[in-house]
Structure formats: structure tokens, C-alpha cells
C-alpha positions as CSV (number, residue, x, y, z in Angstrom):
1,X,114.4,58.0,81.1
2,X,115.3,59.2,77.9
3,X,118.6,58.3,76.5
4,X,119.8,62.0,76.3
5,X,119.8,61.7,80.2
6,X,123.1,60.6,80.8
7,X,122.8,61.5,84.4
8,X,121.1,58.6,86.4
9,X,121.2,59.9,89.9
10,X,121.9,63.6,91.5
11,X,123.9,63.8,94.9
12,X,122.3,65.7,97.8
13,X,124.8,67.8,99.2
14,X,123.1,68.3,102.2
15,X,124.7,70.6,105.2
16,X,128.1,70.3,105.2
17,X,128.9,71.0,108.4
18,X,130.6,68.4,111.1
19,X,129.2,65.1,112.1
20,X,128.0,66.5,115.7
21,X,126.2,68.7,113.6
22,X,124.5,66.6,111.8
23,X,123.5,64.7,114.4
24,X,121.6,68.0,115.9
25,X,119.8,68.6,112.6
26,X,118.5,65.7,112.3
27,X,116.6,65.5,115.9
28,X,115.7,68.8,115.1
29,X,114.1,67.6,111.8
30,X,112.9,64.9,113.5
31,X,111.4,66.6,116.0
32,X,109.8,69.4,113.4
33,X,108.2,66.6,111.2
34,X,106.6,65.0,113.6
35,X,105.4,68.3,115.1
36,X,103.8,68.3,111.5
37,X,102.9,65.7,111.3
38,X,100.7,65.1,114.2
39,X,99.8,69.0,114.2
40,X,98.0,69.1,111.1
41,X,96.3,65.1,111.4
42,X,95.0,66.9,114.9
43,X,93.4,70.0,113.1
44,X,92.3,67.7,109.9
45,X,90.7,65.2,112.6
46,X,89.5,67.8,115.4
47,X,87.6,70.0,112.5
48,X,86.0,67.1,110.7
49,X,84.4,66.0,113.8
50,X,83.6,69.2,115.0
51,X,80.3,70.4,113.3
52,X,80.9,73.8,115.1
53,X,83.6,74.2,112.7
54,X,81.7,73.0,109.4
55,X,82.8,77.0,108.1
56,X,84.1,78.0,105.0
57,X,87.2,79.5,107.4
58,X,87.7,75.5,108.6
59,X,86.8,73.9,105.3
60,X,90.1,75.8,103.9
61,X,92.0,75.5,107.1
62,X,91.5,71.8,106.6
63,X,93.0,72.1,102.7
64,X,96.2,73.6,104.3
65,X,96.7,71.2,106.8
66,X,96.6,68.8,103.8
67,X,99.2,70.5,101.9
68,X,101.5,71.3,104.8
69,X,101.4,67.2,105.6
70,X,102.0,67.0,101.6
71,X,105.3,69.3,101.7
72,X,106.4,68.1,105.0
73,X,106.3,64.5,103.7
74,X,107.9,64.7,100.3
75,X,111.2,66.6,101.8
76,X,111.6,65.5,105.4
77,X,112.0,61.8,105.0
78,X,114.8,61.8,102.4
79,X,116.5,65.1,104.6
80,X,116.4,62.9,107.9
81,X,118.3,59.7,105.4
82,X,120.7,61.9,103.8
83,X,121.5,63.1,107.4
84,X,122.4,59.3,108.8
85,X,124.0,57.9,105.6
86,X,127.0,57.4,104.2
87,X,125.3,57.6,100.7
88,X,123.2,60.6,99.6
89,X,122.1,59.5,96.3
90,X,118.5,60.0,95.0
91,X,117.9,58.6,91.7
92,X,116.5,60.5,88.6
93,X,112.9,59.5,88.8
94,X,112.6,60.1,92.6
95,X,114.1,63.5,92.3
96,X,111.5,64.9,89.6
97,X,108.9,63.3,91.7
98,X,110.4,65.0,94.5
99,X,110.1,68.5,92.5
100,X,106.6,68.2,91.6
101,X,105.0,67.2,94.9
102,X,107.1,70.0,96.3
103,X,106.0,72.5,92.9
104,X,102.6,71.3,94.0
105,X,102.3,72.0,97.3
106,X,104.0,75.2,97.1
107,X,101.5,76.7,94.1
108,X,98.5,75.2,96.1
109,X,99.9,77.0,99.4
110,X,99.8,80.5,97.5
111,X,96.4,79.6,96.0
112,X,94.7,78.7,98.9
113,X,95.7,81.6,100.7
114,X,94.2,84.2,98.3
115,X,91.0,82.2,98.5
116,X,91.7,82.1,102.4
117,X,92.0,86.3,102.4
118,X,88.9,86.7,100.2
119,X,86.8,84.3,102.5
120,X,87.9,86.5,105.2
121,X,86.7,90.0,103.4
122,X,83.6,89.0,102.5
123,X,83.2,87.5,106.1
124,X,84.0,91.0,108.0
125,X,83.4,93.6,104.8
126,X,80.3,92.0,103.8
127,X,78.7,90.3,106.7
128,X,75.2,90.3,105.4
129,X,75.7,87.9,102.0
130,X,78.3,85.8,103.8
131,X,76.3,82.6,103.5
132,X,75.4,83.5,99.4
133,X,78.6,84.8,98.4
134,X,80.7,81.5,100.9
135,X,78.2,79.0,100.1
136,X,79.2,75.1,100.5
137,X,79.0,75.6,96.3
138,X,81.6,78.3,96.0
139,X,84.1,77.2,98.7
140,X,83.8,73.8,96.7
141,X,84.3,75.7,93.3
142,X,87.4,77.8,94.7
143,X,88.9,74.5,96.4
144,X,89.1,72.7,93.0
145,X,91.1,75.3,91.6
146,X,93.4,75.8,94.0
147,X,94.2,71.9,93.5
148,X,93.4,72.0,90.3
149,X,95.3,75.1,89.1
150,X,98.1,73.9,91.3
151,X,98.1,70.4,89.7
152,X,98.5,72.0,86.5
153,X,101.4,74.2,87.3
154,X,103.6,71.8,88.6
155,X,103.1,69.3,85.9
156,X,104.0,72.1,83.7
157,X,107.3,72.9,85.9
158,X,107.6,68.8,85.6
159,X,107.3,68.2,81.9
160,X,109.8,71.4,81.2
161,X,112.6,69.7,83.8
162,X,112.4,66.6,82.1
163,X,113.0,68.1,78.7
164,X,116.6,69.0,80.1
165,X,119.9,67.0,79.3
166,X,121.3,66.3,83.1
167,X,125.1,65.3,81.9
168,X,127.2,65.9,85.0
169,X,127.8,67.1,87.7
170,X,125.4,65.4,89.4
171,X,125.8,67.5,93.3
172,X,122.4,69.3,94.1
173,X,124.0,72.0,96.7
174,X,120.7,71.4,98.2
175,X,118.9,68.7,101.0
176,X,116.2,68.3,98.4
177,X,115.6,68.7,94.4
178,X,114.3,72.1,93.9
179,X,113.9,73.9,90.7
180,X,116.4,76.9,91.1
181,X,119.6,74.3,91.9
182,X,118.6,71.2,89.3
183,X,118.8,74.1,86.6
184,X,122.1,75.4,87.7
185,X,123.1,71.7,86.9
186,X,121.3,71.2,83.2
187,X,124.0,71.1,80.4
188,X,121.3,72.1,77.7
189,X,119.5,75.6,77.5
190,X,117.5,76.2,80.6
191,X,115.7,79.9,78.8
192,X,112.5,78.4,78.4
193,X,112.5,77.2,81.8
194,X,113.5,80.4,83.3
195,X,111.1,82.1,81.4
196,X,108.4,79.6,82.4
197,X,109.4,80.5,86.3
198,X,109.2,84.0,86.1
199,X,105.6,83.7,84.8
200,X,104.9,81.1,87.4
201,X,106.5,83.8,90.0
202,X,104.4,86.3,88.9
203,X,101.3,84.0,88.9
204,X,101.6,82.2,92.0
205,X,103.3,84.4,94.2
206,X,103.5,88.2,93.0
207,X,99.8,88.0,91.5
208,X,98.5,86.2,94.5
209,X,101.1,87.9,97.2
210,X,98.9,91.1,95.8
211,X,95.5,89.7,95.5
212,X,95.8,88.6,99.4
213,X,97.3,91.8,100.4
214,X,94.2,94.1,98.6
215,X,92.0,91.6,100.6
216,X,93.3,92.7,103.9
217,X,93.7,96.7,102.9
218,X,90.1,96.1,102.8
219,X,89.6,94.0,105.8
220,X,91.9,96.7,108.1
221,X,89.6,99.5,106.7
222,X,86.6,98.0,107.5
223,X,88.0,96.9,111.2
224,X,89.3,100.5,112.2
225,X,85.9,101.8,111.1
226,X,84.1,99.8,113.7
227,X,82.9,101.7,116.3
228,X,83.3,99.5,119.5
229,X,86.8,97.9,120.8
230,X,85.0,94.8,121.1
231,X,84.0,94.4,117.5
232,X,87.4,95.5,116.4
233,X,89.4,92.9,118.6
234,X,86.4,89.7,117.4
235,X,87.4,91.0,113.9
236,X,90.8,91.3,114.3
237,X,91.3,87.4,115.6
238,X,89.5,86.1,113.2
239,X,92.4,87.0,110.5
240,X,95.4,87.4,112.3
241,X,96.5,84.3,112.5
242,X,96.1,84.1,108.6
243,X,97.9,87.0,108.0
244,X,100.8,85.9,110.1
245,X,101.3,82.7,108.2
246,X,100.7,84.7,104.6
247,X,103.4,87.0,105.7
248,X,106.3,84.2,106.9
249,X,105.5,82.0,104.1
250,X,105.3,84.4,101.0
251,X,108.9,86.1,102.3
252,X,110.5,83.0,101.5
253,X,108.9,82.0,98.5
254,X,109.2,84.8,96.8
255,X,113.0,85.2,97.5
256,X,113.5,81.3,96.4
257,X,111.6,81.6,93.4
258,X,112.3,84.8,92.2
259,X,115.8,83.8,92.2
260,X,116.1,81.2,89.1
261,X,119.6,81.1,87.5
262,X,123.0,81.8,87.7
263,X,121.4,84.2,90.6
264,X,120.0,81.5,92.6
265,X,121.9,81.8,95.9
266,X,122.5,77.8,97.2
267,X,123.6,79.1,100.7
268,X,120.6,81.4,101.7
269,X,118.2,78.9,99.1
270,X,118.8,76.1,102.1
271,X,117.8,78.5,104.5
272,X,114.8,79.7,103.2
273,X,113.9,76.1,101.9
274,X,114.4,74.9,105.4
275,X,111.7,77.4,106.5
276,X,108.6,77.0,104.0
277,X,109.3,73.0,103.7
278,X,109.5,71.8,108.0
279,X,109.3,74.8,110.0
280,X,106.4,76.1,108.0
281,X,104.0,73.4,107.9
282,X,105.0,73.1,111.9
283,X,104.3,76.4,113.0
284,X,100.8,76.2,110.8
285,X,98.7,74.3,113.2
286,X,100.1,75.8,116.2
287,X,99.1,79.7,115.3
288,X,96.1,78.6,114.1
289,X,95.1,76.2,117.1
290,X,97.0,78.6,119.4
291,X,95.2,81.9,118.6
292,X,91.7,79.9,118.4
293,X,88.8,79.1,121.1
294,X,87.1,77.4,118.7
295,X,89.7,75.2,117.8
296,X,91.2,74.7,121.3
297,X,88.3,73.5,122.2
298,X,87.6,70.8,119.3
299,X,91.1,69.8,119.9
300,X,90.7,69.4,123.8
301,X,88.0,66.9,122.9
302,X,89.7,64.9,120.3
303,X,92.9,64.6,122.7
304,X,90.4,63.9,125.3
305,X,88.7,60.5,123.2
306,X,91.9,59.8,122.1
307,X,93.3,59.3,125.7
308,X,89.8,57.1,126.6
309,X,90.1,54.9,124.3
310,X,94.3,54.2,125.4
């Protein structure tokens, strides 16, 4: 660390309720990350071995499972110690690194679901060039700059935090660093960074909010134009589950991140952080796996190995 950084480590204020509490959040935590956890390893695993599912649809459903395990691991684990300790310290270094693997996993989230939408437009709007416009090519093209793009980003985000003089207090009124509460806390001038997070909002989650959103004005157009009920409802499931999580996930992201400042809320921030960090990459697998026969059914076989070989 620089030697302007007088602060050495940041307090995580956690939830301040009573110790009963406490003791209920963190088996819920518990419970959510290992949901997570084994939810997403299960779609990674059951899709990989699945040659059914070698699609462009499963090739990005895969990348999110990565990034949901990505999120899920760089907040849970410190959330479930600051819940049992006495001490809830995180030093300086851990909590930047904390703030970029989050910053990255959030961005990549947003990015992969525009390319997500448009996979599923050309796939019911334009049936017939599917396999040129979706070939193994161009869903490798668009899945290096998701990571890519997203890489960059929270680097960015990264390089502009650590530019800040952190000179007491030291109490994040959050359970993880986050970018809206570390800059409440910065005793230099925090405009370039605010600056810097509008345009990231407007990049990564207004810009792509609208992209995905055109994508499936055209996709419900093209649906209520079919003529049979069948082809409507085969249509309809093959992007509802998508738009489902696009919808829960961008509500709070936007509200967190369009909030930078002396605006930023720390009350409803928790809440809504709480919701795209565990319960998010929780629910994931289980509306995607839930709502698909495909899916079920590679699952039912891996579960099925898995129990054999016990």
C-alpha cells in the first residue's frame, strides 16, 4: 500500500441485529451458498457431459454458472466469518480484491445476458441462419468479450479505488466491500470515481438493461405472430426462464449502482446486495434446471453416476 493509505483495514459492520439473529443468517447463508454452490457445479458438469446440450443456449448457460460460483465465492465466505466472530476486520488488500472479483462478476453478469437475449432472437426471429449467425466462432467471439470487457471494467473501478486516501473511519456499513459504501468512507475527492460509475451504469446496466429488453420486444412479436398454440408455448420456454433471471437481477443492480454517493442508501444497499450476491446465484440453476426437460434430464443422469459410483 501506498503510504497515503493511512487506513490498514476496514470494519464490516455486518447486520446488526441480536445474536439469535445472527445465528439464523448465517444457516441461511450457509444453506444459500451451498445451494450455489453445488447448483451451478451440477449445471457446469451435467452440460459438459451432455452432448445434447453442446448449444449456443448451454455454452452461455455454462458461463453464468461460472460467474454466479465467482460472486457467490468472493462474498459468502467472509459474510458466514464476520457472522461467528468476534472480529470483523478485512484488511486493505483483501477488501479491494474483494471489490473487483465482485465488479467483475457483476459487469460479466450484465454482459452475458445481452449476448444470452440476442442468441435467443436470432434463435426464434431468425430460425433459418441460426447455425451461421450462432456458430461455435461467434459464441466464442461474444464469450471473450463478455470476460474480456468485464475484466477491463473492474480493473478500471480497481485502479480508481486505490487512487483514494482511506484515513478513517474505517466501518463499511456493509457485509462486504462494495463500491457505493468504500466511497462514502474516502477522505480525498471521490468525483472522478462517481463520474467513472455513472458511465459504467450506463454501460453495463442501462445500455445493456436496453439492448436485452429490444431483444425480447422482438422475440414477443415474433411469438404472438405464430400461428399454432404449440409453437407459441416451445417458443415461449425456451426464454422465459432467461427473462426471469434478467428481470430480478437487473432491479437490483441498477438501484445499487445507480446510487453512488452521499445517495447511496446503506440500509436498502444490504438488501439488495444480499439478493444479486447469494440468493441470485442460488435461484439461477434452479429456474433454469426447473423449467428445462433438457436439463432435467442431463442432471437426472449425472445425479444418477454420481450415486453408482458412492
Amino acid at each position: 500500500m501506498s503510504n497515503q493509505t493511512w487506513v490498514t483495514e476496514f470494519i464490516l459492520q455486518g447486520f446488526s441485529e441480536g445474536p439469535q439473529l445472527q445465528v439464523l443468517y448465517f444457516f441461511l447463508f450457509l444453506c444459500l451458498y451451498a445451494t450455489a454452490l453445488c447448483g451451478n457445479s451440477l449445471i457446469i458438469v451435467a452440460i459438459t457431459f451432455s452432448s445434447r446440450l453442446h448449444t449456443p443456449m448451454y455454452f452461455f448457460l455454462v458461463n453464468l454458472s461460472v460467474l454466479d460460483i465467482i460472486c457467490a465465492c468472493t462474498v459468502v465466505p467472509k459474510l458466514l466469518a464476520i457472522l461467528v466472530a468476534e472480529k470483523r476486520s478485512i484488511s486493505y488488500r483483501g477488501c479491494m480484491t474483494q471489490m473487483y472479483f465482485l465488479s467483475w462478476s457483476v459487469a460479466g453478469e450484465v454482459l452475458l445476458f445481452t449476448a444470452m437475449a440476442y442468441d435467443r432472437y436470432v434463435a426464434i426471429c431468425r430460425p433459418l441462419h441460426y447455425s451461421s449467425m450462432m456458430g461455435p466462432r461467434v459464441c466464442a467471439t461474444l464469450a471473450g468479450a463478455v470476460w474480456g470487457i468485464s475484466v477491463l471494467g473492474a480493473g478500471v473501478n480497481a485502479c480508481l479505488m486505490l487512487r483514494l486516501n482511506f484515513c478513517g473511519p474505517n466501518v463499511i456499513d456493509h457485509f462486504f466491500c462494495e463500491i457505493p459504501p468504500l466511497l462514502l468512507l474516502s477522505c480525498s475527492s471521490t468525483y472522478v470515481n462517481n463520474i467513472m460509475a455513472v458511465m459504467a451504469d450506463i454501460f453495463f446496466a442501462m445500455l445493456n438493461f436496453l439492448l436485452t429488453m429490444v431483444s425480447y420486444g422482438f422475440i414477443i412479436s415474433t411469438i404472438l405472430k405464430m400461428r399454432t398454440a404449440e409453437g407459441k408455448q416451445r417458443a415461449f420456454s425456451t426464454c422465459s426462464s432467461h427473462l426471469i433471471v434478467v428481470t430480478s437481477y437487473y432491479s437490483t443492480i441498477i438501484y445499487t449502482y445507480l446510487s453512488p454517493g452521499s445517495s447511496y442508501s446503506p440500509g436498502m444497499g444490504k438488501v439488495m446486495a444480499a439478493l444479486y450476491s447469494t440468493v441470485s446465484p442460488t435461484l439461477n440453476p434452479l429456474i433454469y434446471s426447473l423449467k428445462n426437460k433438457d436439463v432435467k434430464a442431463a442432471l437426472r443422469k449425472v445425479l444418477i453416476l454420481v450415486a453408482k459410483n458412492l
